[in-house]
PyMOL Python script that loads the backbone (N, CA, C, O; Angstrom):
from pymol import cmd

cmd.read_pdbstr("""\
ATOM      1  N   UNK A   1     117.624  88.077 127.955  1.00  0.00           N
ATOM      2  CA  UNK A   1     116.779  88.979 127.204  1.00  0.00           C
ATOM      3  C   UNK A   1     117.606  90.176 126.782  1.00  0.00           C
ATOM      4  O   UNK A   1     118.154  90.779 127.705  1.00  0.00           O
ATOM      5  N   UNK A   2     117.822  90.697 125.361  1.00  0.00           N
ATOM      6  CA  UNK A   2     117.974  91.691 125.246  1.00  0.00           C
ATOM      7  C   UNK A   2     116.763  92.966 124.658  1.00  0.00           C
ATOM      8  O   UNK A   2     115.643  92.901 124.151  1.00  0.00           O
ATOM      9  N   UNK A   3     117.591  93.962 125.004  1.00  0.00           N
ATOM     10  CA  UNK A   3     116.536  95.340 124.717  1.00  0.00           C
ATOM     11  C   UNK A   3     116.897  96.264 123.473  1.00  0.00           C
ATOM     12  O   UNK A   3     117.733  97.155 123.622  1.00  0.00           O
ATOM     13  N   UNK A   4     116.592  96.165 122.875  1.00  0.00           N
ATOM     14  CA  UNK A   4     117.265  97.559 122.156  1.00  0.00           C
ATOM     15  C   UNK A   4     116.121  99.144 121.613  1.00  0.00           C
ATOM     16  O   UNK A   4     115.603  99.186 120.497  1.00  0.00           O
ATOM     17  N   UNK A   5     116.003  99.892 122.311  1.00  0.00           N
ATOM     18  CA  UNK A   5     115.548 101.070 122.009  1.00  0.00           C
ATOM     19  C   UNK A   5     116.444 101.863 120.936  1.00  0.00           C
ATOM     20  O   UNK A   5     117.620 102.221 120.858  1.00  0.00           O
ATOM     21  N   UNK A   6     114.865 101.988 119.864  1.00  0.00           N
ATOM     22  CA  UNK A   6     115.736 102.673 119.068  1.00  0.00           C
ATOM     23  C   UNK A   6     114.177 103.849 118.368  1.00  0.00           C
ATOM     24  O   UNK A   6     112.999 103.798 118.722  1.00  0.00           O
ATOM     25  N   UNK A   7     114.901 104.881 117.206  1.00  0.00           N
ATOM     26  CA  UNK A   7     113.957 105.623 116.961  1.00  0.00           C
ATOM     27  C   UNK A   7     114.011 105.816 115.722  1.00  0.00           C
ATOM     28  O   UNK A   7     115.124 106.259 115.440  1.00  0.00           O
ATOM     29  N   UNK A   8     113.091 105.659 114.461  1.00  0.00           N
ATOM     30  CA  UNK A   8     113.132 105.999 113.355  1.00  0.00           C
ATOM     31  C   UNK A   8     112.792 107.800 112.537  1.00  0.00           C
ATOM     32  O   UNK A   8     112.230 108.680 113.189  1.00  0.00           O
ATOM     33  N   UNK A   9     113.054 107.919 111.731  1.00  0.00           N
ATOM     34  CA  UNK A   9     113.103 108.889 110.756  1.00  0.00           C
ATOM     35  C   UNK A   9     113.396 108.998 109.694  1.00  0.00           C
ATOM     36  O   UNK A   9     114.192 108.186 109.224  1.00  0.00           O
ATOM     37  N   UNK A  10     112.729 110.325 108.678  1.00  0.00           N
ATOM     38  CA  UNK A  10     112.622 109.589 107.497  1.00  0.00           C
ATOM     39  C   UNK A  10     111.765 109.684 106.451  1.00  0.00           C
ATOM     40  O   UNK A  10     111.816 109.946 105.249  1.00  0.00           O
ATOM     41  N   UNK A  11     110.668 109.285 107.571  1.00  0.00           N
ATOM     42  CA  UNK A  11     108.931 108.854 106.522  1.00  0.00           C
ATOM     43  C   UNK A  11     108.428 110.085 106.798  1.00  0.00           C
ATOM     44  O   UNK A  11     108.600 110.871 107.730  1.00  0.00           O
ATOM     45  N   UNK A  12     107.627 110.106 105.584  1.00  0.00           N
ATOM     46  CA  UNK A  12     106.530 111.643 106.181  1.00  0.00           C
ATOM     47  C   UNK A  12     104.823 110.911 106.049  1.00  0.00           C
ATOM     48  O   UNK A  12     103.877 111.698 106.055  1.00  0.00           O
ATOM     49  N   UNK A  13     104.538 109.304 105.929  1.00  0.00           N
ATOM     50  CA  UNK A  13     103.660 108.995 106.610  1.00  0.00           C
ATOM     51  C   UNK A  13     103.588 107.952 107.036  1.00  0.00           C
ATOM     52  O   UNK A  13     104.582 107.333 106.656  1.00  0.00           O
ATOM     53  N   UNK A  14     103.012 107.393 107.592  1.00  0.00           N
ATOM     54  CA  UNK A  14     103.077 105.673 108.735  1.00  0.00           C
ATOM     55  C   UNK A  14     103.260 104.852 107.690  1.00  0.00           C
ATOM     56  O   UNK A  14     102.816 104.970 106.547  1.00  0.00           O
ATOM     57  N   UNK A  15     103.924 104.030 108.138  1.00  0.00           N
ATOM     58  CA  UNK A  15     104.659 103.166 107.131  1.00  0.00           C
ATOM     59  C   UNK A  15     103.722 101.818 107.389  1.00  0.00           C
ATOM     60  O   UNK A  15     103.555 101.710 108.604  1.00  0.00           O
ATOM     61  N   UNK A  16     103.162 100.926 106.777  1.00  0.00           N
ATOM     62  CA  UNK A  16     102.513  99.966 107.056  1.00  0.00           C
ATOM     63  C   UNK A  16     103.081  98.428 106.470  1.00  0.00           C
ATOM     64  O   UNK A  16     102.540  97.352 106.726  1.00  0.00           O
ATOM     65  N   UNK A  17     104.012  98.575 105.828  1.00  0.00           N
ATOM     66  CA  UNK A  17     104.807  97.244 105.507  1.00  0.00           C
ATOM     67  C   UNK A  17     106.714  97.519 106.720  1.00  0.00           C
ATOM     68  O   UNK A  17     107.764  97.072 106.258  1.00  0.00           O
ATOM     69  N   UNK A  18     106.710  97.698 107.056  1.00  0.00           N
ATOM     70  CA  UNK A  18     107.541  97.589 107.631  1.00  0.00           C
ATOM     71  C   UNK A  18     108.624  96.427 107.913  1.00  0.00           C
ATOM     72  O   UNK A  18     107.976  95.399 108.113  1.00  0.00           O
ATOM     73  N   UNK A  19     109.734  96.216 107.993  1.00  0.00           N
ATOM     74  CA  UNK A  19     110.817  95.409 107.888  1.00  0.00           C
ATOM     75  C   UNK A  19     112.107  95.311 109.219  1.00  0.00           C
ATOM     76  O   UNK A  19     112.964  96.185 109.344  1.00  0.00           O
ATOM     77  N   UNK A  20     112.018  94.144 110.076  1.00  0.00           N
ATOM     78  CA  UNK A  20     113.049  94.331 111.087  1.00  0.00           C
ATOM     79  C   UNK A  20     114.499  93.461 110.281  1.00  0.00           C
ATOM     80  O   UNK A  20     114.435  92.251 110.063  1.00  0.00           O
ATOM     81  N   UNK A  21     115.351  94.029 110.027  1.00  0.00           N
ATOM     82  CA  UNK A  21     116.919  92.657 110.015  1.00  0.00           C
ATOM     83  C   UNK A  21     117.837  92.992 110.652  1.00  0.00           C
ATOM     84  O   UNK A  21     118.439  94.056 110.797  1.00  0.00           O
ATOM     85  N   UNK A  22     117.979  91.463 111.260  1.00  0.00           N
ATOM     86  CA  UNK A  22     119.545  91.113 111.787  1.00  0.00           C
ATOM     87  C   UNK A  22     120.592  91.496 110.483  1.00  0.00           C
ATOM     88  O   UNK A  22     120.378  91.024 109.366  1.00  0.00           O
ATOM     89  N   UNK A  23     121.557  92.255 110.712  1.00  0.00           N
ATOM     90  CA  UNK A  23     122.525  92.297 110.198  1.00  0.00           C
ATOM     91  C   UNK A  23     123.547  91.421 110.712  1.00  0.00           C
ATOM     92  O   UNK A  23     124.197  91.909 111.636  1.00  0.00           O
ATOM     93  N   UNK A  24     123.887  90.148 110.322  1.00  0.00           N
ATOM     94  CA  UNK A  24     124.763  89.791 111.450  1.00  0.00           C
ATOM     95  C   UNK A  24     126.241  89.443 110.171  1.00  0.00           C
ATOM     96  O   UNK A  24     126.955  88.624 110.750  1.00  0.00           O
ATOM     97  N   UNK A  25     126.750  89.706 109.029  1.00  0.00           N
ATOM     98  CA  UNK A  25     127.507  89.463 108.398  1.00  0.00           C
ATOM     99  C   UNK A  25     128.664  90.447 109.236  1.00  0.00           C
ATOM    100  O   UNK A  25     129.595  90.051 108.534  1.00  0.00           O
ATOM    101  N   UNK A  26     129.347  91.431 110.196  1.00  0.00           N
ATOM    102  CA  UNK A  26     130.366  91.519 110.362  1.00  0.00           C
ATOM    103  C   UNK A  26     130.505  90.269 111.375  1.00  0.00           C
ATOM    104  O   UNK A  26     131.678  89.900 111.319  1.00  0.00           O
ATOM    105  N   UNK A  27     129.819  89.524 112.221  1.00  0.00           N
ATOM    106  CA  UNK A  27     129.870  88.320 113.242  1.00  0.00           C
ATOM    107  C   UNK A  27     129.864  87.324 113.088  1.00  0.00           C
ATOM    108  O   UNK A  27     130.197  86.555 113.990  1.00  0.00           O
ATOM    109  N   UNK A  28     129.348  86.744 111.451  1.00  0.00           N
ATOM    110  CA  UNK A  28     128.970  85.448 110.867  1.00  0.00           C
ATOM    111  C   UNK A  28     130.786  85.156 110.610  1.00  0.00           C
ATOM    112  O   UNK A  28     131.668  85.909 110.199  1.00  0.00           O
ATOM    113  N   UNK A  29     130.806  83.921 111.000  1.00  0.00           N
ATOM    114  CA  UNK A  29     131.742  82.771 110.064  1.00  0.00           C
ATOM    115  C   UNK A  29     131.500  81.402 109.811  1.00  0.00           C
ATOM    116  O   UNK A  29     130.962  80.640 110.615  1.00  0.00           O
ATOM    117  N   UNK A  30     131.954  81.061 108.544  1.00  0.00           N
ATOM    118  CA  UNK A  30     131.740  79.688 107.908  1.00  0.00           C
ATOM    119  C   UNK A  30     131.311  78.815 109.005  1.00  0.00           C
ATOM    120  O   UNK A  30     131.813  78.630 110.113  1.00  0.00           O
ATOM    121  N   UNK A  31     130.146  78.260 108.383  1.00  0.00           N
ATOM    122  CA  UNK A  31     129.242  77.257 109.813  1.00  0.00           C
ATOM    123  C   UNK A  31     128.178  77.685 110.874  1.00  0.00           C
ATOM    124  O   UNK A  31     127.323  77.071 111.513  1.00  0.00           O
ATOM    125  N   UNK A  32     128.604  79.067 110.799  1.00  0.00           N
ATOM    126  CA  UNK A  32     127.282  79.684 112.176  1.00  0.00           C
ATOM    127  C   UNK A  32     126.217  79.296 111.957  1.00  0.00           C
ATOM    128  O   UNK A  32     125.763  79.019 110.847  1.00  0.00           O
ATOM    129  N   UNK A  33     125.374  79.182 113.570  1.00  0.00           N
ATOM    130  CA  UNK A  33     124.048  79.002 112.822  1.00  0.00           C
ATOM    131  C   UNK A  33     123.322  79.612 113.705  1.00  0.00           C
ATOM    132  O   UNK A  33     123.330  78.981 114.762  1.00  0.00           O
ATOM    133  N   UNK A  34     122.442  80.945 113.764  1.00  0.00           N
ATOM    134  CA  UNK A  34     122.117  81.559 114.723  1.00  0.00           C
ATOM    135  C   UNK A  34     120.418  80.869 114.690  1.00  0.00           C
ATOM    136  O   UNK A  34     119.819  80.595 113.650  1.00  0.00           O
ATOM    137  N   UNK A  35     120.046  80.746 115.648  1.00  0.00           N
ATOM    138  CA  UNK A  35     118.702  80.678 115.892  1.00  0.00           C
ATOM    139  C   UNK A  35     117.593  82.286 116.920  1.00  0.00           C
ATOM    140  O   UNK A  35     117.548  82.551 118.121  1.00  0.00           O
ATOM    141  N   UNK A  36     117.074  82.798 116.004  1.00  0.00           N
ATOM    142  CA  UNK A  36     116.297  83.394 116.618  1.00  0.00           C
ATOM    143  C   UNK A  36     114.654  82.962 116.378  1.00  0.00           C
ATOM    144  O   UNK A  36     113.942  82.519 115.477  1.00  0.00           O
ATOM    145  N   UNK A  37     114.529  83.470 118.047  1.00  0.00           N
ATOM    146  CA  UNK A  37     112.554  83.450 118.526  1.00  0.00           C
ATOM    147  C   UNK A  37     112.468  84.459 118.968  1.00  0.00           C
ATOM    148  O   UNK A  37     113.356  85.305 119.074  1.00  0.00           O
ATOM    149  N   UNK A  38     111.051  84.534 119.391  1.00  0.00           N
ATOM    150  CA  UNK A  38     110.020  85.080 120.262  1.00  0.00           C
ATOM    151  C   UNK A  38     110.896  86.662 119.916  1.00  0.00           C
ATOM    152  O   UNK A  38     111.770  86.956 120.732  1.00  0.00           O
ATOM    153  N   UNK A  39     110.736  87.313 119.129  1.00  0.00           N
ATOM    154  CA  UNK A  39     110.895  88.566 119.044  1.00  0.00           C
ATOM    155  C   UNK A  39     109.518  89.342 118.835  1.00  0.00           C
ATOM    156  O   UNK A  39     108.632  89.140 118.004  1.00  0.00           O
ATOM    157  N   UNK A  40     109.639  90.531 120.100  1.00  0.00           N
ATOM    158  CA  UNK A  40     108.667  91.343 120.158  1.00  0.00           C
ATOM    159  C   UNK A  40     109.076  92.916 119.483  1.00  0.00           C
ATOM    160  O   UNK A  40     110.176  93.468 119.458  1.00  0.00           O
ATOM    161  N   UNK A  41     107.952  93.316 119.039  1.00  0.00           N
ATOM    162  CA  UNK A  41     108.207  94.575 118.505  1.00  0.00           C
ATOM    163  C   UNK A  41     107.176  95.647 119.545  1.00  0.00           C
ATOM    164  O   UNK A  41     106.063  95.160 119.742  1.00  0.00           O
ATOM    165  N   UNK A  42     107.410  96.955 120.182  1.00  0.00           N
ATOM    166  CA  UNK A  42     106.604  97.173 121.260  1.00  0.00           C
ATOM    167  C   UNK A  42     106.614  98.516 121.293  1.00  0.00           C
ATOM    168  O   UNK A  42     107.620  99.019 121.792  1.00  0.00           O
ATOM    169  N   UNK A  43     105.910  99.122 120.964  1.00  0.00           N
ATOM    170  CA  UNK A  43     105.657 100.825 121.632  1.00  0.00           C
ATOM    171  C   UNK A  43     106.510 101.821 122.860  1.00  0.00           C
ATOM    172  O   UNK A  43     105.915 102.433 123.747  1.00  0.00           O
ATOM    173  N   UNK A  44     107.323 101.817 122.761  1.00  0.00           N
ATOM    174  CA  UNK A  44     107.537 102.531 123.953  1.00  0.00           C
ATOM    175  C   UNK A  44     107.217 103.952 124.158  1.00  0.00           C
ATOM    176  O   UNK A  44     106.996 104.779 123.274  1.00  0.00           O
ATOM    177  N   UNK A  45     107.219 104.178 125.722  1.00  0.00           N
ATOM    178  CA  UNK A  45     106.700 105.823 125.754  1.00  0.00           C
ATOM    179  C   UNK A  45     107.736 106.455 126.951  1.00  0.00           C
ATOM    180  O   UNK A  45     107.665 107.643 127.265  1.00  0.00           O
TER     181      UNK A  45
END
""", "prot")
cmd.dss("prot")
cmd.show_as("cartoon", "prot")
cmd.util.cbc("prot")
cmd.orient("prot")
């Protein structure tokens, strides 16, 4: 499992379309094939 805490800024109101991406082009080479699941998006306090 990984975690990543992170914090946005920016907007000056709630954003309701919102967008998560993998950036993974500095790690990709010819042939990769990443599979991602079960990603949660979660409130923290």
């Amino acid at each position: 499992m990984f975690t990543k805490e992170f914090m946005t800024s920016g907007f000056s109101n709630t954003v309701i379309d919102g967008r998560l991406q993998f950036y993974l082009v500095p790690f990709a080479q010819a042939g990769d094939i990443y599979n991602i699941d079960n990603v949660a998006l979660e409130k923290i306090s």
